[in-house]
C-alpha positions in Angstrom: -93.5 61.2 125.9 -92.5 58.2 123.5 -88.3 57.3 123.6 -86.9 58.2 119.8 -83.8 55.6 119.3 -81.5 56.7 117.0 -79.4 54.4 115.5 -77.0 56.4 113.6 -74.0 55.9 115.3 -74.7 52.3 116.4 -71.5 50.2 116.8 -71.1 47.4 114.0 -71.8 43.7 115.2 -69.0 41.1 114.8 -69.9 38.4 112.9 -67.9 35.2 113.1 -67.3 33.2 110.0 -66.0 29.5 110.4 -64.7 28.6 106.8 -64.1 25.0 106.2 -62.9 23.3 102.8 -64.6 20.0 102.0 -63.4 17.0 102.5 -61.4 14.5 100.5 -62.1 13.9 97.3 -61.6 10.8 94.7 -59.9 13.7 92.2 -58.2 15.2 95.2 -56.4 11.6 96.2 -55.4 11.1 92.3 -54.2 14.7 91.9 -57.0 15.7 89.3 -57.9 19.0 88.9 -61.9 19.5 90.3 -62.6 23.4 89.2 -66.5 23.1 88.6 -66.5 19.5 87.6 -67.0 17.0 90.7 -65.7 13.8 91.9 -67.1 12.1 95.0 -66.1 12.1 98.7 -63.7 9.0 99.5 -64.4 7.3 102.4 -61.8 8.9 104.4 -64.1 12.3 102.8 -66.7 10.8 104.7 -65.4 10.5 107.8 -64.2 13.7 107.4 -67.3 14.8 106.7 -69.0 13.3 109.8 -65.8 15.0 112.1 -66.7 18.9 110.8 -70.4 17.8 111.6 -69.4 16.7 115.3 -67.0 20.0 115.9 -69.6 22.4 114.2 -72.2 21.2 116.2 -71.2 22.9 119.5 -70.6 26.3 117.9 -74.4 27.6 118.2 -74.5 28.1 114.8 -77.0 30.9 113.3 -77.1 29.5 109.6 -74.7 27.3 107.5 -73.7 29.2 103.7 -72.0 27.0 101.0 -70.9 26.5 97.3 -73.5 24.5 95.7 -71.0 21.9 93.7 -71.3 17.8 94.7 -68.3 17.8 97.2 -69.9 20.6 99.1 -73.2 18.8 99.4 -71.6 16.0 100.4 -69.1 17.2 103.5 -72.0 19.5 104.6 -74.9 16.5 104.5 -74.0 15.5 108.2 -73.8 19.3 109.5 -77.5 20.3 108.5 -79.0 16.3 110.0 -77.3 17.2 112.9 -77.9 20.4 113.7 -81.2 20.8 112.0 -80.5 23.6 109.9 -81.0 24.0 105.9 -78.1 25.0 103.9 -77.8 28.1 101.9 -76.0 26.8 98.6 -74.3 29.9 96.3 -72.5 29.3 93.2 -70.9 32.5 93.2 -68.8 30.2 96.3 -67.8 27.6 93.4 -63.9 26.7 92.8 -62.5 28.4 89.8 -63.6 27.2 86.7 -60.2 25.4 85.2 -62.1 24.6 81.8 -60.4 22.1 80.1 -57.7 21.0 82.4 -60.4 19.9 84.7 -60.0 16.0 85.8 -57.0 16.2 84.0 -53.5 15.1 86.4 -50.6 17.5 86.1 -48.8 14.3 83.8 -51.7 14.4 81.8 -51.7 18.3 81.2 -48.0 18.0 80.7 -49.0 15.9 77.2 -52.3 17.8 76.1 -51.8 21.4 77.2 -47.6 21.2 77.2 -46.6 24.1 79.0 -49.9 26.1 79.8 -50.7 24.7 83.4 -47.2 26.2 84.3 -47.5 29.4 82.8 -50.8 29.8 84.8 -49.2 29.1 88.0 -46.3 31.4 87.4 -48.2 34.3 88.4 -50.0 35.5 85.8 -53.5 36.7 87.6 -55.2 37.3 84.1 -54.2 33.8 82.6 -57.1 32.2 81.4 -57.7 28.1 81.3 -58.9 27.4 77.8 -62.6 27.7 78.6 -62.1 28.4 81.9 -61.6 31.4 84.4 -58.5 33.5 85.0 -57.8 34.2 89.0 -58.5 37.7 88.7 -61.8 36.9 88.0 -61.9 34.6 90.5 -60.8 36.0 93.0 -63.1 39.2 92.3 -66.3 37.0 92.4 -65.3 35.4 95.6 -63.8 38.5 97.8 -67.6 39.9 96.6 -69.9 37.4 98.0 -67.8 36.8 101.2 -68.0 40.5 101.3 -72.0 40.6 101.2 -71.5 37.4 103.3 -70.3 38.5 106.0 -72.0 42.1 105.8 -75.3 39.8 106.4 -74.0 37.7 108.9 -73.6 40.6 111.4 -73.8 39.5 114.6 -74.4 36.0 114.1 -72.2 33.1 113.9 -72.4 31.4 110.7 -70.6 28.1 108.7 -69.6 28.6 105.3 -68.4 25.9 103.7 -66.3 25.8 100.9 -63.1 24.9 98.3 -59.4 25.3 99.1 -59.6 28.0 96.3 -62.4 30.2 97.6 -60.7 29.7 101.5 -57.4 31.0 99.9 -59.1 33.6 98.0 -60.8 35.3 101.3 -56.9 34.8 103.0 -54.9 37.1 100.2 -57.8 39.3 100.5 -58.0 39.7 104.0 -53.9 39.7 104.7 -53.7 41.9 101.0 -51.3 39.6 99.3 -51.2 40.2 95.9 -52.3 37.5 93.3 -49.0 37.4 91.9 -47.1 36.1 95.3 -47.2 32.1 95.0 -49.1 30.6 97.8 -47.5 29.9 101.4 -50.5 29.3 103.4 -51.7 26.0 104.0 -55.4 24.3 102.1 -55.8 20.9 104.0 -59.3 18.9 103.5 -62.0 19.8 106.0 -59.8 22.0 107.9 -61.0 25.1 110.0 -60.8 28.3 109.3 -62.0 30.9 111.5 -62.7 34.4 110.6 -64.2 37.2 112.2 -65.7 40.8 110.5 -66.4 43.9 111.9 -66.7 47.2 110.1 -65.2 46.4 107.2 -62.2 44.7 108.3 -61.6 40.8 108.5 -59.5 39.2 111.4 -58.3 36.0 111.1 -58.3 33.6 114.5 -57.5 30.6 113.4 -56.2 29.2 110.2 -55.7 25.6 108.9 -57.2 23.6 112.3 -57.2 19.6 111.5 -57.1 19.4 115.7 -60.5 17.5 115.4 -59.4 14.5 112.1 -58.6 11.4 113.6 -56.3 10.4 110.5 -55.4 14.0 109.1 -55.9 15.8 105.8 -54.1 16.4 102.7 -52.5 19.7 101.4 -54.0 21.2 98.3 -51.1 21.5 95.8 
């Protein structure tokens, strides 16, 4: 007499989600806004780059997810030689698309957009860069593919590397703060992030870890 398994009522696997931001940038040490334009990894980025590889590398990692934009590439290079794994690369993972205002300084917006930056950052969800994205948006298309994400990654343990925008993004979600609050969590460069997801809910371990960078990280401001 064969066995029938019914799965029905099955507990939902955990999966575990480490969520790192890339590292420093060229833009990010002059205070230019990235969005979907690039600059490259400084040398400090590097080095960075090479500590997330070394940490990572003990977690028994199942698969490694990530934007597909240069800096990502970059910081997650070291990860996939060392662990022998090939990177998933998602645009729907990409920073927010700051149109115009991208590589632009904060002094520089001040004379070619006067005013605009600010009014964006004032908490206005449905502001929209000229020829860019508003955070409504952006948040919506990140908060979806993390969603999916992590629905996949049941079970498994997985790397997902990422911008300070998309990690912030998946913190308002998962602690429901609403767009219009200003930020009060912390973004530093190739910091750890971890995450777990079971059922539906997300539950957040361990935020803004810099415990294995020799020299530290900068803040996203």
């Amino acid at each position: 007499m064969s066995e029938h398994r019914d799965d029905t009522h099955r507990a939902p696997r955990r999966a575990r989600l480490i969520v790192v931001r890339h590292g420093e940038t060229k833009w990010n040490a002059e205070g230019r806004i990235q969005g979907h334009q690039d600059s490259p990894l400084t040398e400090l980025g590097l080095r960075q780059a090479e500590a997330v590889a070394h940490r990572l590398g003990a977690e028994k990692l199942d698969a490694i997810i990530a934007s597909d934009l240069g800096r990502v590439r970059q910081t997650v290079a070291p990860l996939t030689r060392r662990t022998g794994l090939q990177a998933r690369f998602e645009p729907a993972l990409r920073e927010r698309d700051y149109g115009l205002f991208e590589g632009k300084t904060l002094a520089e917006l001040d004379v070619e957009f006067p005013g605009q930056f600010e009014v964006l950052r004032a908490g206005n969800p449905h502001g929209v860069p000229p020829g860019g994205e508003s955070l409504a948006a952006f948040h919506a298309r990140v908060v979806e593919a993390l969603e999916q994400l992590a629905q996949e990654a049941a079970g498994k343990t997985v790397a997902v590397m990422v911008h300070g925008g998309v990690a912030g993004e998946l913190f308002r979600h998962a602690m429901r703060i609403p767009l219009e609050a200003p930020r009060t969590f912390s973004l530093f460069n190739a910091s750890f992030n971890r995450w777990s997801y079971k059922g539906g809910r997300w539950h957040l371990d361990v935020w803004g870890d810099v415990s294995h960078l020799a020299e530290g990280s900068r803040e996203d401001t």
